[in-house]
C-alpha positions in Angstrom: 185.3 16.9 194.0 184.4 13.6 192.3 182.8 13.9 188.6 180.2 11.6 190.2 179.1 10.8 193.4 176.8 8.0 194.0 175.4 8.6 197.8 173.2 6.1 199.5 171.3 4.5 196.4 168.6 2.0 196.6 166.6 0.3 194.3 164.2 -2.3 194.9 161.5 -4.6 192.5 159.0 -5.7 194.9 160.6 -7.4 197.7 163.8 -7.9 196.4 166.5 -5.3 196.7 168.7 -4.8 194.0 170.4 -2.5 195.1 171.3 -1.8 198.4 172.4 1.5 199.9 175.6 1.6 197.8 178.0 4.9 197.8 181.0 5.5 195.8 183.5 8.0 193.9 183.9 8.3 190.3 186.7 10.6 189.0 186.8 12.5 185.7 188.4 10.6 183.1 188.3 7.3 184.9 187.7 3.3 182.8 185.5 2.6 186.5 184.1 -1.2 186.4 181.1 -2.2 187.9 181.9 -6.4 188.0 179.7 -8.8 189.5 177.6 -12.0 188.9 174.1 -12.5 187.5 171.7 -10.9 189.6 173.9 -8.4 191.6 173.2 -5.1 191.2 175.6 -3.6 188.2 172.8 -3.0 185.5 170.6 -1.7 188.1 172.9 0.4 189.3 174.1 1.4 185.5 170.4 2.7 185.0 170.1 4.7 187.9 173.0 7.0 186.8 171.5 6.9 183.3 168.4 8.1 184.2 166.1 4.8 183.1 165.5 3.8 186.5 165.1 6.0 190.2 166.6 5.6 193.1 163.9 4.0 196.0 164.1 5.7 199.7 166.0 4.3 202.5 168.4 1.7 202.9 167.3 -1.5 203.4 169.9 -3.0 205.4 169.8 0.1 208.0 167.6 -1.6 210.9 165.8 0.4 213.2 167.9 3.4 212.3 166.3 3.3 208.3 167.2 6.9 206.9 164.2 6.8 204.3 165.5 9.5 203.0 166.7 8.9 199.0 169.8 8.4 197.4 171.3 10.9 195.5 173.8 10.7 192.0 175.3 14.1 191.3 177.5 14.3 188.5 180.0 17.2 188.1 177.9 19.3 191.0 174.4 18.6 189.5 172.1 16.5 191.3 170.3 14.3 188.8 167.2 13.7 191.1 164.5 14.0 188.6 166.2 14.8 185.2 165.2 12.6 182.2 167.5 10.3 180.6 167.5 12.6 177.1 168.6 15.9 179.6 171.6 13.7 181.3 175.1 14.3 180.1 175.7 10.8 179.9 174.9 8.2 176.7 174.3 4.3 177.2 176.1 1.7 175.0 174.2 -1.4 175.1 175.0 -4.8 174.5 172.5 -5.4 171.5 174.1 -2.5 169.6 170.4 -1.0 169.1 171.3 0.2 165.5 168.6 1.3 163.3 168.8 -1.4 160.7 167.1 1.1 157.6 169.5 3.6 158.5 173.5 3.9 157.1 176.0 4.3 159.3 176.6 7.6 159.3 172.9 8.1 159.5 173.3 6.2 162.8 175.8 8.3 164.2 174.1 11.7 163.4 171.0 10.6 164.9 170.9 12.2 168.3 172.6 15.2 167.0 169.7 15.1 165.0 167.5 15.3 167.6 169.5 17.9 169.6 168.4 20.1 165.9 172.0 20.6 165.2 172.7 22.2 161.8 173.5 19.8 159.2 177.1 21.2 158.7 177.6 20.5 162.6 176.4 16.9 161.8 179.0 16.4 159.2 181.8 17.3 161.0 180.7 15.6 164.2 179.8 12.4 162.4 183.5 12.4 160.6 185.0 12.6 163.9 183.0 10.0 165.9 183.6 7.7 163.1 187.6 8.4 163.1 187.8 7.6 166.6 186.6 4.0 166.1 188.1 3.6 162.8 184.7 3.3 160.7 185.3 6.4 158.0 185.6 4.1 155.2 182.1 2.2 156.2 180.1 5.2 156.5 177.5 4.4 153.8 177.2 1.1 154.6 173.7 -0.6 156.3 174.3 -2.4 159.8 173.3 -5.6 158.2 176.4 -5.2 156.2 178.9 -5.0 159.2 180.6 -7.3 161.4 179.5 -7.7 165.1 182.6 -5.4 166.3 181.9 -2.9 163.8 178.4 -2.9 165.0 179.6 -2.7 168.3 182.0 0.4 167.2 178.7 2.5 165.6 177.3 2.1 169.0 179.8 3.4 170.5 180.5 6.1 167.9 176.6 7.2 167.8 177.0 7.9 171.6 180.5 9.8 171.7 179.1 12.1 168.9 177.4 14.7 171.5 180.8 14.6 173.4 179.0 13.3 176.9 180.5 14.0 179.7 180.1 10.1 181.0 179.8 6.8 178.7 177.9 3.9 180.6 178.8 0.7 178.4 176.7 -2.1 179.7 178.1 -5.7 178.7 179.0 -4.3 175.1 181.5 -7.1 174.0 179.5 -10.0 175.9 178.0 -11.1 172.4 181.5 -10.8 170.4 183.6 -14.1 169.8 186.6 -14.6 172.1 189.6 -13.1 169.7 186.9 -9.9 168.6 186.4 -9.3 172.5 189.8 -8.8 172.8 191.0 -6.6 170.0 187.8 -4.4 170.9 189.2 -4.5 174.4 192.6 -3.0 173.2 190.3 -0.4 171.0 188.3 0.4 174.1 191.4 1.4 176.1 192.8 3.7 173.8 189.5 5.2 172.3 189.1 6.2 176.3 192.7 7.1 176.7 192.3 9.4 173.0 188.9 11.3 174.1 189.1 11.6 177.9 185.5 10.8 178.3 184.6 8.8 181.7 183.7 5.4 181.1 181.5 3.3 183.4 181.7 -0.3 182.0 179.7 -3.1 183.6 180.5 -6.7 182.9 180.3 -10.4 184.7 183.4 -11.0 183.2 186.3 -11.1 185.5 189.5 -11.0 182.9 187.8 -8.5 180.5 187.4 -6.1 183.8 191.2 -6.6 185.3 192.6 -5.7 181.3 189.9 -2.6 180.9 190.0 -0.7 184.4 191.4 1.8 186.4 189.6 0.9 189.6 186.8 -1.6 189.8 183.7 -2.1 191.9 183.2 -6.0 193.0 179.4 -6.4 193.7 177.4 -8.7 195.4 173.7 -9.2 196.5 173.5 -5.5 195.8 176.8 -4.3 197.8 180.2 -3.5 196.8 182.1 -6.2 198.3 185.4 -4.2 197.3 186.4 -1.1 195.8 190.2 -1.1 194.2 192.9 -0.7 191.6 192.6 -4.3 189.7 196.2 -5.6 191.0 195.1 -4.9 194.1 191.5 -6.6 194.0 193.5 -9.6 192.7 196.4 -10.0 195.2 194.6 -8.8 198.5 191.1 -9.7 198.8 189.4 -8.4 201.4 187.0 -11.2 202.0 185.9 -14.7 200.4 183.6 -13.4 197.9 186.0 -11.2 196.2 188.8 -13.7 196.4 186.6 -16.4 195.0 185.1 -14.9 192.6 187.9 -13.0 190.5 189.6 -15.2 188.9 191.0 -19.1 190.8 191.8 -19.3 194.0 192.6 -21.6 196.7 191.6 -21.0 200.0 192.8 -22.8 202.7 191.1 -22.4 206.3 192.9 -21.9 209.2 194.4 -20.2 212.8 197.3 -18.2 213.9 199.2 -20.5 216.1 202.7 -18.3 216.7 204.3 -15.1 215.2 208.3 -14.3 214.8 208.8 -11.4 212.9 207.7 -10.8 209.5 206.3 -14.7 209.4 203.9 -16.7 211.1 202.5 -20.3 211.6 199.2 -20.9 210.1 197.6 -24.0 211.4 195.7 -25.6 208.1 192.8 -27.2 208.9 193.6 -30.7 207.6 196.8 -30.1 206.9 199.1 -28.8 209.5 201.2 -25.9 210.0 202.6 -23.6 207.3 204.6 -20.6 207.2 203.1 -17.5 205.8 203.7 -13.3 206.0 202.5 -11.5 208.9 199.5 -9.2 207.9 197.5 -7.0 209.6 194.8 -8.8 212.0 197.1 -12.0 212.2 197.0 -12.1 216.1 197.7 -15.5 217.4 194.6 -17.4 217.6 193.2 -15.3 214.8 191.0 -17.6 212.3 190.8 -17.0 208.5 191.7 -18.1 205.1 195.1 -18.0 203.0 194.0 -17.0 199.6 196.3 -18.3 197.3 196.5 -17.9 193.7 197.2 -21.3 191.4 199.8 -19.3 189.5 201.9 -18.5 193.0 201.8 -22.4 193.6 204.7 -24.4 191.9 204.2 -28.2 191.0 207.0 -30.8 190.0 206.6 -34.4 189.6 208.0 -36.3 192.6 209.9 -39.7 192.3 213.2 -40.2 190.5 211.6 -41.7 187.0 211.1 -38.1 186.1 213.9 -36.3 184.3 215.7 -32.6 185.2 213.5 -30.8 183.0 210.4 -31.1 185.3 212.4 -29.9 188.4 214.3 -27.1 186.5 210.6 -26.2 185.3 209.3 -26.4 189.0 212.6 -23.8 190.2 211.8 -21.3 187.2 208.7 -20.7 188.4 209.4 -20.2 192.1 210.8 -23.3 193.6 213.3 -23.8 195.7 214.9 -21.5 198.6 214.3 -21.7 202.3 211.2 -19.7 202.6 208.6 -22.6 201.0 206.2 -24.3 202.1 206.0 -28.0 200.8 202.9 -30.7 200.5 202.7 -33.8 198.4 199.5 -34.8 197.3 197.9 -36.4 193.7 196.9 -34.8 190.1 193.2 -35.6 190.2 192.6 -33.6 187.5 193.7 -30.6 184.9 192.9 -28.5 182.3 194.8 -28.0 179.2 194.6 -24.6 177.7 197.5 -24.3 175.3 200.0 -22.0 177.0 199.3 -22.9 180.7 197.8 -26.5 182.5 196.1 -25.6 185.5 196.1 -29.3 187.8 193.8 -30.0 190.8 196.1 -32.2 193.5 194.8 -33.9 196.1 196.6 -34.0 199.5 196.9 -36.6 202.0 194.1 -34.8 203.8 191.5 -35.1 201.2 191.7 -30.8 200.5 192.5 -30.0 196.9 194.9 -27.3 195.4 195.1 -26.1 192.4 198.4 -24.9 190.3 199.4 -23.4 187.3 201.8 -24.6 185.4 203.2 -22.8 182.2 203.9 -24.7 178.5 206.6 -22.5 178.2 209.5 -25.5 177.5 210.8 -25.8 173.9 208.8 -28.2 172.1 206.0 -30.9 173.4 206.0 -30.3 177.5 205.5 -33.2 179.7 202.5 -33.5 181.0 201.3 -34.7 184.7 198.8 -37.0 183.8 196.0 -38.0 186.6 197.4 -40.5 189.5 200.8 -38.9 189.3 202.5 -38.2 192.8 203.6 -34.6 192.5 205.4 -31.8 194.8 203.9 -28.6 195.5 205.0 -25.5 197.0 204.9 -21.8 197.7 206.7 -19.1 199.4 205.9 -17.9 202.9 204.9 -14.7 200.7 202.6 -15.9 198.1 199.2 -15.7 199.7 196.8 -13.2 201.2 195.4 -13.5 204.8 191.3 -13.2 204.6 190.2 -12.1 208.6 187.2 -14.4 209.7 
């Protein structure tokens, strides 16, 4: 049996639904990610299990077959129908930190044990050990106003694995955190989790921080999981639009089945033409859908002979070349610079736009496509993801 088992929840403000008859599995020791945009569903969700918020009846996608009967969470055999957020074995990590500001530390930390009326030697030891999980023992009698945001961040998280929970909820807790803190507390996170075997159920908006952090992930939208997976997997087969949209780039390129031979097939592009791609499941001739294609599985060389060798042997290291590619030409519109990659937008003949990755990774200044540049691009028959219509 799961640790937690989230069964038919709803929850509703007025009438918009928040939440919408969502299940799902959680197992003990689990990083689980609850990822999403604005708006759909993750915090609501997150408070449910925490006990701030209840679960509404019914589902409201249902129809005339509404069960309006309510949803359940049960965590490790115990229904949680009714128990108070203080009575849960769970503890909430918030994004403000919620630290009290005349308190030290250490005071911080001890604080729901505390309230639990735990004897004072308890507290000690309990306190040192929260605080050497997230490195803080040498700030103890320091004021929050005296620390930096991640060590903020780290009291937080210490104050709520100090009553050993069976269940951390961590609601956007590195969202305020510069760029280069996110990601050391990110490395912290995974092995504080892998160090004290506590379940973690992390929600964020942010696609890259929820691919590093996870075991599986939970892709909402409009109140639904869209898609429930390992992260590789989320990435590289999406199961619909939404999902492959919305983590991380994508192309997708409408389409039809026109012919199958073996383990390949013809895609028709809309716009384009035909194109070779790997028979997956659903790909019936006639079938309509999408090739989801990542910008990093697309290879792009500068066409012409004014350029030299060192774009084309750039364009093969990266997957160009061999029998099994498709090619297009089309224009650099546009691209962005980011230091160790350049993703560029190319427009084909067609007027439909691709976009490709390209990787610094040459010795010295690279070459750079500049807009208006003619270029190649290609991909292997493998490289993409058929989306079902």
């Amino acid at each position: 049996m799961a640790l937690l088992e989230i069964q038919n929840v709803t929850r509703r403000f007025g009438t918009m639904t928040a939440v919408d008859g969502v299940s799902l599995s959680i197992e003990a020791g689990e990083f689980f990610t609850l990822l999403g945009p604005s708006g759909c569903g993750k915090t609501s969700l997150l408070r449910m299990i925490a006990g701030f918020d209840a679960p509404d009846n019914g589902g409201a996608n249902s129809g005339t077959n509404r069960d309006t009967s309510r949803g359940r969470i049960v965590l490790d055999g115990q229904d949680l129908t009714g128990v108070p957020p203080e009575r849960r074995p769970v503890r909430t990590v918030f994004q403000s930190y919620a630290l009290f500001p005349h308190m030290t530390v250490a005071a911080n930390v001890a604080f729901p044990l505390k309230m639990a009326h735990t004897s004072a030697d308890a507290i000690a030891g309990k306190v040192k050990e929260a605080l050497a999980d997230v490195q803080l023992t040498s700030l103890a009698m320091r004021f929050p106003h005296e620390l930096s945001g991640g060590q903020r961040q780290r009291v937080a998280i210490a104050r709520a694995l100090v009553t050993h929970p069976t269940m951390m909820l961590l609601d956007e807790p590195l969202a305020a955190l510069d760029a280069k803190l996110r990601e050391q507390l990110q490395i912290e996170l995974i092995n504080l989790q892998k160090e004290v075997g506590i379940t973690f159920i992390y929600v964020t908006h942010d696609q890259s921080e929820a691919l590093a952090l996870s075991h599986r992930i939970a892709v909402m939208n409009q109140g639904r999981i869209e898609q429930l997976d390992e992260p590789s997997k989320l990435y590289s087969f999406p199961a619909n639009r939404f999902v492959a949209d919305f983590l991380g780039q994508c192309n997708i390129l409408d389409g039809t089945v026109a012919a199958r031979d073996g383990n390949r097939c013809t895609f028709e592009l809309t716009r384009i033409g035909p194109i070779t791609v790997a028979v997956e499941d659903g790909m019936a001739v006639g079938a309509r859908g999408a090739l989801a294609l990542r910008p990093e599985k697309v290879s792009i060389s500068a066409a012409g002979p004014q350029y030299g060798a060192q774009d084309r042997s750039q364009s093969t290291a990266s997957g160009a070349g061999g029998a099994d590619e498709n090619h297009l030409r089309g224009r650099v519109t546009d691209f962005l610079y980011s230091g160790d990659v350049t993703l560029y937008v190319i427009e084909l003949a067609s007027g439909q736009r691709l976009e490709a990755l390209r990787a610094n990774s040459a010795p010295g200044r690279t070459r750079f496509l500049e807009v208006g540049d003619t270029v190649d691009v290609a991909w292997r028959f493998d490289a993409g993801h058929f989306i079902r219509e």
